[in-house]
C-alpha positions as CSV (number, residue, x, y, z in Angstrom):
1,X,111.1,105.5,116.8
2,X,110.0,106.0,113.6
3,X,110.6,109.1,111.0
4,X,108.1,111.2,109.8
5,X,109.0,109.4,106.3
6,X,108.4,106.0,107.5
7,X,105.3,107.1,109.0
8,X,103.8,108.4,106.0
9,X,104.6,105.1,104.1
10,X,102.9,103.2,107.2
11,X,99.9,105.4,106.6
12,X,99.6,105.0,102.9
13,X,100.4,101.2,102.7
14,X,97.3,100.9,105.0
15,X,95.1,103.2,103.1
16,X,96.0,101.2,100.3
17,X,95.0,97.8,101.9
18,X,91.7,99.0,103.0
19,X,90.7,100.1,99.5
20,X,88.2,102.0,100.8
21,X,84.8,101.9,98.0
22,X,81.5,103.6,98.7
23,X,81.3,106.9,100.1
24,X,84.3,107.7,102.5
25,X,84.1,110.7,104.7
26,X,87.3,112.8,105.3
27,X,88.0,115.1,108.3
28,X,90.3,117.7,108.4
29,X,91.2,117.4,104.4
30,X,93.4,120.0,105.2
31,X,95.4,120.4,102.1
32,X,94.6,116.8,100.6
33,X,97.5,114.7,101.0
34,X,95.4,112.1,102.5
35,X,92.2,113.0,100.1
36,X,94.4,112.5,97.0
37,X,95.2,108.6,98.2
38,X,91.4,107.8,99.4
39,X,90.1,109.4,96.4
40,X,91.9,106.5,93.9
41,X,89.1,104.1,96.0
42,X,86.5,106.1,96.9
43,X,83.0,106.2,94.7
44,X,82.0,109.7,96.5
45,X,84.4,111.3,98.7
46,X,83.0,114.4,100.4
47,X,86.0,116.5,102.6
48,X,84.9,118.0,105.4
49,X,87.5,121.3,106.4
50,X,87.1,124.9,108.1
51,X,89.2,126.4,106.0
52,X,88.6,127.8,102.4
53,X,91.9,128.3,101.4
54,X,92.9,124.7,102.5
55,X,90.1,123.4,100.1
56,X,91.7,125.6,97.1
57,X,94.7,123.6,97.1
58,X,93.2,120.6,97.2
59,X,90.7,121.2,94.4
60,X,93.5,122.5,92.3
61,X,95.6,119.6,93.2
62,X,92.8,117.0,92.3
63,X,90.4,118.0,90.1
64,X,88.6,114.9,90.8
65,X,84.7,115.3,90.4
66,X,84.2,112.2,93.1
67,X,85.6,114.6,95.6
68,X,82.8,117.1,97.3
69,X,84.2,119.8,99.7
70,X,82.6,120.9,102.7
71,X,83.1,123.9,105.1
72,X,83.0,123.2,107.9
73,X,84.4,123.4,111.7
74,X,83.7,119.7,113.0
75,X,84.6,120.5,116.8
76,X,81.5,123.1,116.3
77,X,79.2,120.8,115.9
78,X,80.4,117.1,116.3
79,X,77.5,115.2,114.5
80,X,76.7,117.6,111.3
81,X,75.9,114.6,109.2
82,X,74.6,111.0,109.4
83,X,77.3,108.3,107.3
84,X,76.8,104.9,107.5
85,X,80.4,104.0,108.0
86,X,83.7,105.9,109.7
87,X,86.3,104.1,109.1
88,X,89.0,106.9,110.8
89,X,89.5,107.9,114.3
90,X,91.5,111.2,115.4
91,X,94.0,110.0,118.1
92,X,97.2,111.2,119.0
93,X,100.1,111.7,116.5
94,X,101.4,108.8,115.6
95,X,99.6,106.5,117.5
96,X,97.0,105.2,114.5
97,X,100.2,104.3,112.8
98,X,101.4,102.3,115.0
99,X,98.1,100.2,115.5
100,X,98.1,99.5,111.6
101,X,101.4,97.4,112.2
């Protein structure tokens, strides 16, 4: 089994192999630890998150003017925009780590 730390480094490594360009569409920003490491790619990266507070951390953390936050509750209305690509998938803990082996 893996460790949480392990995991992480799994989960960067891949982000940083996909070198994601163009506009990339984050879920669940949360408080950015995954929007800091797609915004280095990313031309336009808007942040889709419910909470306000979450987004405050993460603009103060960043301060990157690619990054666009949006409030928002995605399992309120599943389809609120139209992107071109998703490159992500929510799944279970762990298990998107282990398919990027």
């Amino acid at each position: 089994m893996l460790s949480c730390r392990s995991e992480l480094d799994l989960v960067r490594e891949a982000l940083d192999a996909f070198a994601l360009r163009g506009e990339v569409l984050e879920l669940a920003g949360g408080t950015g630890l995954w929007t800091q490491q797609l915004a280095q790619s990313a031309d336009n990266l808007p942040v889709v998150d419910a909470s306000p507070e979450a987004q405050r951390i993460t603009r103060e953390r960043l301060q990157n003017p690619r990054v666009r936050y949006l409030e928002a509750d995605i399992s309120a209305n599943p389809r609120p925009w139209i992107w071109r690509t998703i490159r992500s998938a929510i799944v279970q803990r762990g298990q998107r780590v282990r398919a990027w082996k």
